[in-house]
N, C-alpha and C positions, 0 to 999 in steps of 0.2 A: 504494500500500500504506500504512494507518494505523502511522502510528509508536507504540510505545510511550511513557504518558505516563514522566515520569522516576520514581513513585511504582511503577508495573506495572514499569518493566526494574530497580529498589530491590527489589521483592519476587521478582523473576524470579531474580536475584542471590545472592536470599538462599536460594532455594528450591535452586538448582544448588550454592551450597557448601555448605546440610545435606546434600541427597544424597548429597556426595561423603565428607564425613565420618559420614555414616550405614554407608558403603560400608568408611571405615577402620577403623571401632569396630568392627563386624561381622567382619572377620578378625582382628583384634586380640585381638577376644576370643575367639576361635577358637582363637589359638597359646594364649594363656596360661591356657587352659582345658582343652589336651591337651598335658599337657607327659610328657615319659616320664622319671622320675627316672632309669633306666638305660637308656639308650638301646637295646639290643637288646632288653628285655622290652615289645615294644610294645603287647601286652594291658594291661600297668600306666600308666595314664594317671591324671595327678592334677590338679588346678587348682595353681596357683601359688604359692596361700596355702599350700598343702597341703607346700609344702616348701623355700618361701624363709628362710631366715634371712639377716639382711643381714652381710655379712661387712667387713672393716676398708676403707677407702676413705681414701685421703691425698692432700692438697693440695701441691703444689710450690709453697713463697712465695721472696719474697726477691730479691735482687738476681744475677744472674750469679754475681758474687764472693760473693758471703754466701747462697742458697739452703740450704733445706729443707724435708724434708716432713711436714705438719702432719695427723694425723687429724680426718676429718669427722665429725660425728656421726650421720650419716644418708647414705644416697645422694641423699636427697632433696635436700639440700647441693651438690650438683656443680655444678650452673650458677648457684646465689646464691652460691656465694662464690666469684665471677668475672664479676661482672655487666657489666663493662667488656671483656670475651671477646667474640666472634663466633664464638672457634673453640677447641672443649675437644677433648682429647685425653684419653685411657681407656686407661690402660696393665694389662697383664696377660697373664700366660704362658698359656698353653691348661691350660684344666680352673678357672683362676679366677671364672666369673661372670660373663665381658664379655657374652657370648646371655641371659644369665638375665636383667642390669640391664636390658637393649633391652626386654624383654619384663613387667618390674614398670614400667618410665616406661610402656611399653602400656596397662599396669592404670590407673596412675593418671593417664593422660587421658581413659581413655572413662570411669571412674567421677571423674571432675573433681575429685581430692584438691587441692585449696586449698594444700596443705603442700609441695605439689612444683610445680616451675615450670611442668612441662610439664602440670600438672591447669589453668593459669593461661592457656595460648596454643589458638589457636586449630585452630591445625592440625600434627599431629605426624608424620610420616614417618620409619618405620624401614624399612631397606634393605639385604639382606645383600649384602652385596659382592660374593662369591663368584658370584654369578649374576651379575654383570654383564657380562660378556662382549660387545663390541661398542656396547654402549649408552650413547653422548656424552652425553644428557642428561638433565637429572631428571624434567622432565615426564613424557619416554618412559619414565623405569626405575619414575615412578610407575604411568603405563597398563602396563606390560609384566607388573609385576608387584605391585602391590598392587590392582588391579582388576578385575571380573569381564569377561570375554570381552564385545567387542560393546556395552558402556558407551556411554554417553551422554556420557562425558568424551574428546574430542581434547588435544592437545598445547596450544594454545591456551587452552583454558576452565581445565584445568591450571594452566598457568604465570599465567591472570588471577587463580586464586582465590591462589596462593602470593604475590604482590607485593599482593594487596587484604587480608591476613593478618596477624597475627602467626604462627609457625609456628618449630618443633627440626625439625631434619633429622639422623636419626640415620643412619650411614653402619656398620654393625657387619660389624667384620672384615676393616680396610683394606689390609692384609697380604695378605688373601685372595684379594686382587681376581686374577683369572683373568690371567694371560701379564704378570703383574706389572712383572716388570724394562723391558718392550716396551712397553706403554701405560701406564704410570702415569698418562702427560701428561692422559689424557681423562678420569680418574676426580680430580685435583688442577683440572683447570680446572671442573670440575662443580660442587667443594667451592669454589673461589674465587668463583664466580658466585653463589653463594647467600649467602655473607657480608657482610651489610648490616642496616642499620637493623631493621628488623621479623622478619629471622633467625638464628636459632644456629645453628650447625653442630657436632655432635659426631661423631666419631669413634673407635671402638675397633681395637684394635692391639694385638700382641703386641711390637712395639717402635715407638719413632719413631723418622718421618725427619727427620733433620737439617732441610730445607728448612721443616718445620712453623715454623719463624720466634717471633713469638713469642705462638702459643699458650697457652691455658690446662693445663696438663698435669696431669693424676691419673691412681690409679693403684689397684689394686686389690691386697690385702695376702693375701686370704685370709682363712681361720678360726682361730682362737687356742683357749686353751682355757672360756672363756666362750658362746663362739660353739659348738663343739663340745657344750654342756650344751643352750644353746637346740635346736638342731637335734635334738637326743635326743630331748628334751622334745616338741617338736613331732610329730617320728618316730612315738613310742610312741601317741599318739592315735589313729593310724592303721593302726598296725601292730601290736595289743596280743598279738601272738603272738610278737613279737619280743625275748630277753630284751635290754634295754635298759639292766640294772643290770649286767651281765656283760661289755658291749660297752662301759661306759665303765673298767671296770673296765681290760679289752685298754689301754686307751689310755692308761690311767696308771702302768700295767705296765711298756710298750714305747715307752720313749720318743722309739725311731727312729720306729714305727708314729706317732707321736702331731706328729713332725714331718713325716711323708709327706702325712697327713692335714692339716697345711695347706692342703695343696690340693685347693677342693672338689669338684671329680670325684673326685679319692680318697677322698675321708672317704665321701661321698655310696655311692659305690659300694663301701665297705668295711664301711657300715653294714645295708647290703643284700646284701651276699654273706655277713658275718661269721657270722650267723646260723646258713648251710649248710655252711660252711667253716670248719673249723678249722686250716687251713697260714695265712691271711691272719691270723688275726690272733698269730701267732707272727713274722710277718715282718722282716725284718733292711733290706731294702733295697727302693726305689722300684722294683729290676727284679719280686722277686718278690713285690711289691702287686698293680704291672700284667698278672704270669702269672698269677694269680690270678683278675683279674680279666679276660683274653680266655679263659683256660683254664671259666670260668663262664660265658661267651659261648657258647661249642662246647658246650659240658654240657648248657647248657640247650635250644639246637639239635636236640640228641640226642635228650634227653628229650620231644621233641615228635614225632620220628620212631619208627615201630613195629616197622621188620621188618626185621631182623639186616641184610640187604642193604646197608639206607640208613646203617645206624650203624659199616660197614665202609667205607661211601662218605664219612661226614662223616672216618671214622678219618682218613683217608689224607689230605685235605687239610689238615686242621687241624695236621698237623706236614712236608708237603710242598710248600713253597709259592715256591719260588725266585723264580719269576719276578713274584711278585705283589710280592718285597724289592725286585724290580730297580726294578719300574715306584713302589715308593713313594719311594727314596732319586731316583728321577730327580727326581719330583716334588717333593721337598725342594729340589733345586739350584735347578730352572727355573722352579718355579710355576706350567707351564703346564695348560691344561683339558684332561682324561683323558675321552677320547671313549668313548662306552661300547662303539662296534662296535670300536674297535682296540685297549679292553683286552680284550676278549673276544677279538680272535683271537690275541695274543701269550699270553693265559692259559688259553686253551682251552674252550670254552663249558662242558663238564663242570666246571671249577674256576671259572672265571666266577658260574655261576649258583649253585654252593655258598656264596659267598663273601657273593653280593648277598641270600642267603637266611639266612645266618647273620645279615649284618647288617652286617658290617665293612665291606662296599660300598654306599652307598647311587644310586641312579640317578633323575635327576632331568631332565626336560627343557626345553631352552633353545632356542628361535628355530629349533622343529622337529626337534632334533637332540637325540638321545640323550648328555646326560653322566652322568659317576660322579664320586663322590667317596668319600673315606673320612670313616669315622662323625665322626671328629673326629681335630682335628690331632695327636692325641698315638697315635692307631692309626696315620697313618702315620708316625712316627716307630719306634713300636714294628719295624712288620716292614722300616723303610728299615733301622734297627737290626741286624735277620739280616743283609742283605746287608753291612752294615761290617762285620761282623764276619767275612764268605766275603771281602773284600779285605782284612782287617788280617790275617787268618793266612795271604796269601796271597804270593808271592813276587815279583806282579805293580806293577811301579812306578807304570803307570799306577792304579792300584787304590787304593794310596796316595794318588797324587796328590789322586783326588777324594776321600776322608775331609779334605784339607789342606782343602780347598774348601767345608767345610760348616763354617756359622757358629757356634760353640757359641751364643752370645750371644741367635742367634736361634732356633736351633734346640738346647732347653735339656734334651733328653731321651734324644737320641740316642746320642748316645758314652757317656751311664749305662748305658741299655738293656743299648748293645755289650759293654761292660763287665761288668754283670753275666751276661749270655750263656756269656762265653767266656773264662777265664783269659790264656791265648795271645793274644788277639784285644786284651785288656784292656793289657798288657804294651806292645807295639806303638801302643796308641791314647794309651797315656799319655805315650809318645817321640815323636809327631809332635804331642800340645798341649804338651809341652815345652819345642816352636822355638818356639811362638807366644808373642804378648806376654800377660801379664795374666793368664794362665789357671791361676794357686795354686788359686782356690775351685774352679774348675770340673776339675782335675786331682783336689781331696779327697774333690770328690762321687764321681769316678771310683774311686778308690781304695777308698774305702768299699763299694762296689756289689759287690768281690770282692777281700776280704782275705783269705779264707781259701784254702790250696790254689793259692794264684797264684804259680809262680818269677818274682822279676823286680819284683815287689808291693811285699819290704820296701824294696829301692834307692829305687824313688820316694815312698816314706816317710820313707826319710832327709833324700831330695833336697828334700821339703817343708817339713821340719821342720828345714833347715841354714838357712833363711830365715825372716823376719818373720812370723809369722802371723797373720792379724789378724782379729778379730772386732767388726764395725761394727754401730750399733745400724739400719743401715739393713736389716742381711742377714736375709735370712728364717730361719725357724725350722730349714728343713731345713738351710741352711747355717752355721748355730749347730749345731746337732745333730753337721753333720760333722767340725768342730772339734771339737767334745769327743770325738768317738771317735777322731778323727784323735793326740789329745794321749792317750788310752785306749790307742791300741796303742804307742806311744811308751814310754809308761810301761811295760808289760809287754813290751817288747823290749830295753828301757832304751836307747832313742836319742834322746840329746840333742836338745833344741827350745833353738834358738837364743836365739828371742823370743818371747813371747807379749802383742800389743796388744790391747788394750782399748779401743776408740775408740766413748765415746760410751752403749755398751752394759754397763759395770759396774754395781751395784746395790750392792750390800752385802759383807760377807763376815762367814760364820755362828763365831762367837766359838767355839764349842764342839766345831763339825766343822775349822772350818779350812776349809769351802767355798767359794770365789769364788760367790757369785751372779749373775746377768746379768741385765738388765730384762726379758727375755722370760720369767724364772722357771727357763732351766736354769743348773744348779750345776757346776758344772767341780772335779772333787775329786783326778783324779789329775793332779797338777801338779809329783811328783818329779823330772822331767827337763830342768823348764824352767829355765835358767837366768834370764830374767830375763823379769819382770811389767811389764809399761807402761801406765800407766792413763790414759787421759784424757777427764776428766769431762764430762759434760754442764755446756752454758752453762749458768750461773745455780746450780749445786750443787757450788758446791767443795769439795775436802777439806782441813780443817786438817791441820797437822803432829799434832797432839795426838791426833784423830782417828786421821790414821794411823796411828802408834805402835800404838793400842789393838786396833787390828780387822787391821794387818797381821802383828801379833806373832804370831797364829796359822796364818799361812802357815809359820811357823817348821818347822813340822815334816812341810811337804810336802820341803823342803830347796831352794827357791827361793833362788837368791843375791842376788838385789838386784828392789828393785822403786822403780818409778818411777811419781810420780802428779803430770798434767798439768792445772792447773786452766785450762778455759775459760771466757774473761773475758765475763760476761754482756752478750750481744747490745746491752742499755740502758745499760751500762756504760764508759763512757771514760774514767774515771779513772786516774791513775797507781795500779800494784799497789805496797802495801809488801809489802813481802817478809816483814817479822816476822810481819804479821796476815793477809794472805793469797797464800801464796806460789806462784806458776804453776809451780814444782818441788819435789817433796817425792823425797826418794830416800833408802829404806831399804836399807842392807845388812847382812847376816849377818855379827856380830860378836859375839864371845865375851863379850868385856868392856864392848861397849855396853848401853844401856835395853833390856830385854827378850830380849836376845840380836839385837835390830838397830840401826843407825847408821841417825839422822837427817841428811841434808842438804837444807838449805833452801836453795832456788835460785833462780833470777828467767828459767830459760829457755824461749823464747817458744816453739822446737819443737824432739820431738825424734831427728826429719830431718834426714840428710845430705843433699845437693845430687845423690846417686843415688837418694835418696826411701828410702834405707834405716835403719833408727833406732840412733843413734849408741849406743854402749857408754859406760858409765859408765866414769868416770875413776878410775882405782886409789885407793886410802887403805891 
């Protein structure tokens, strides 16, 4: 047999890895060419341009001890600035963007954007997780599922074209991976094997694991109100029926609304309900954004059915759904793979096929075998939700037990949901995250979801606001938001707030309102109750004594007793502080016969933590 000269198996070579990227661009451009802005209106398909705005993206720099995170200017940014990475990590809670980013890097390597790394490599590999299932390698999860049936590409030709490459191997949805807790090892040794010289490896996640070592990590922020104007903007070109001036209006309105809408499946889909609906854009809480929005899911289900019969049949499932809560809180705990024949017979094929027809089911096949899953991770969160809420009002210990069991941290929507659900239910969820450690913010957001009509609601009000409460400039906007309403209902109950910090996240305060400002732009005004203010600056902007004086004298007359402002000593900065010119303690207190009706104390202390991490009380005078 004539061998190949070396020139014919050069061009052989070449000709086998265009195909194969001929074969990626081809579905790539497929996904981000039919994207459905709301996932159940699957007649509405848009291209990608059609509805991306890029939303805030942050870098983790810095040492262990000294870390923080830095805004990117682009997402195009994520793998230039970490060039010495192998392995990035994409943080983000469900509904931020991690599907949508996978799917703009798509765009720009089949249209070779120069400006992004991956327009720059060779060959790009995006992979949902979630389908992997059984499948050890990348070769294989590349044939299994980025290629057409019966391909010309084996496991071999595969794996020669990825080591003869440059190549990003996008891993989306690492959380997701099917019977997670049981096989991680095959999906971690998959990602270890590809990190070398000529490959990145990114991965998206709604949290990391520890073991990620040390990774490049970023993280996805969400939309602001900048971003919220582009997207309008964008919207209204396409949608010129939509009023556009009235929906931004809702958002400057509502400023709970305007913090839910951080997150962009919310906004996204409140932009496109708001329209038809008028209860969402009056809404108070993240539970009845989300009713809103499944309640618009069934609606529109309806509306496409004709004959009384059927619209009697969607009735009765869309609010009788028990066992479709049970099988989703399972699936919270286990993360294992929801087979489609065995949720159909524990849910009955009649409610079954209503379910996968609305939309809230989607059914997908894997390795010949029939699975489901739910549309997205925050649907099942939504009805695991009903069922905590059938064990919180319930008298069953073990029922309890498993709400103990579910991770807020990870699962960041759940015990909201519950909570706004069911007052009773609410009560109960808030007393077993009260054994847990660390759980203030995620106890406020709780809180908030059902202050009205709740016995049992002000106590753990009190119980919030007898401790520290702190506002980081790392917290999202919703959890800014809940502090201020948190210190809102305080004020009109009149129940003392012990401490109110400021770490990081202060801005100004308006001379003439007497309103704290925060970097994010909310105003914090009802501040009667608090007894004392603790501020500490951002590195590099500290506050004089003179300064404070001028801008804190107008807290005078919220009735704050003392306030305390902590300068952090600029990152570049090692020099001894003087205390005359710029002092790391300023502590004003209400006094009659002091400058302005407050006492200045200038201090030199470095934090103002106790050794239980609680912040110390000012010293009498």
């Amino acid at each position: 047999m004539a061998q190949l000269q070396p020139e014919s198996l050069q061009h052989t070579l070449e000709a086998t890895t265009s195909s194969f990227k001929s074969h990626l661009m081809k579905l790539y451009t497929s996904l981000y060419k039919g994207i459905h802005p709301i996932p159940y209106i699957t007649e509405d398909v848009q291209d990608i341009d059609q509805i991306f705005v890029e939303g805030r993206v942050q870098k983790l720099t810095g040492s262990s001890q000294d870390n923080k995170w830095i805004d990117l200017k682009s997402y195009k940014d994520i793998f230039k600035e970490g060039q010495n990475a192998t392995l990035f990590v994409i943080e983000g809670d469900s509904g931020y963007g991690k599907s949508i980013i996978s799917l703009k890097l798509a765009q720009d390597w089949v249209k070779r954007d120069r400006d992004s790394l991956v327009g720059n490599v060779d060959i790009l590999i995006i992979l949902r997780v979630r389908q992997m299932r059984n499948v050890n390698s990348l070769p294989r999860a590349i044939q299994k599922f980025l290629l057409p049936p019966n391909s010309q590409f084996d496991q071999d030709k595969i794996k020669a074209i990825l080591q003869d490459h440059t190549s990003v191997v996008f891993f989306d949805g690492y959380d997701e991976y099917p019977d997670y807790g049981t096989r991680r090892e095959d999906l971690m040794a998959m990602i270890i094997e590809q990190m070398h010289g000529k490959c990145t490896v990114a991965l998206s996640s709604r949290s990391v694991p520890e073991y990620m070592g040390n990774a490049q990590r970023l993280r996805l922020k969400g939309f602001d109100r900048a971003i919220h104007e582009k997207f309008t903007q964008l919207f209204s070109k396409t949608n010129r029926n939509v009023d556009i001036v009235r929906i931004r209006e809702n958002l400057q309105e509502n400023e709970v609304l305007e913090a839910i809408c951080e997150v962009p499946l919310f906004f996204v889909a409140m932009i496109n309900i708001s329209a038809h609906n008028a209860k969402i854009r009056d809404s108070k809480s993240v539970t009845e954004v989300f009713d809103c929005i499944v309640r618009s899911l069934h609606a529109h289900f309806r509306n496409k059915t004709i004959d009384d019969q059927s619209r009697t049949y969607t009735t009765q499932f869309e609010f009788r759904h028990s066992e479709l809560s049970k099988i989703a809180l399972e699936n919270l705990q286990t993360g294992e793979t929801l087979y489609a024949d065995q949720v159909r017979q524990k849910l009955g094929s009649e409610c079954y096929e209503y379910f996968t027809r609305v939309g809230v089911l989607v059914e997908s096949t894997h390795e010949a075998e029939r699975i489901v899953q739910f549309m997205t991770p925050l649907f099942c969160e939504w009805y695991a939700a009903d069922r905590v809420v059938q064990l919180a009002t319930s008298e069953d210990i073990e029922g309890h037990e498993q709400i103990k069991r579910l991770d807020p941290n990870t699962h960041k929507y759940v015990h909201r949901f519950a909570c706004g659900m069911n007052s009773r239910a609410a009560v109960n969820i808030l007393e077993i995250l009260k054994a847990k450690k660390n759980m203030q913010k995620c106890m406020t957001l709780c809180v908030l979801e059902k202050r009205n009509g709740a016995e049992g609601i002000t106590e753990h009000v009190k119980e919030l606001c007898s401790k520290a409460i702190e506002i980081d400039e790392d917290d999202s906007l919703t959890q800014q938001q809940s502090i201020k309403q948190l210190l809102v209902i305080a004020s009109e109950e009149k129940i003392p707030v012990a401490s109110l910090h400021l770490s990081g996240s202060f801005d100004d305060v308006d001379e003439d309102s007497g309103d704290l400002r925060l970097q994010s732009g909310i105003r914090l005004s009802r501040l009667e109750t608090v007894e004392k203010i603790q501020i500490t600056t951002r590195p590099g902007y500290p506050i004089s004594s003179e300064d404070a004086v001028r801008k804190f004298n107008a807290l005078k007359r919220h009735g704050s007793n003392v306030v305390d402002v902590h300068n952090s000593p600029s990152p570049n900065d090692h020099s001894t502080v003087d205390p005359a010119c710029s002092p790391e303690k300023i502590s004003l207190k209400r006094n009659m016969t002091g400058y302005g009706g407050l006492f200045v104390d200038i201090g030199t202390t470095a934090s103002a933590r106790n050794n239980e991490g609680e912040y110390k009380k000012p010293n009498a005078r």
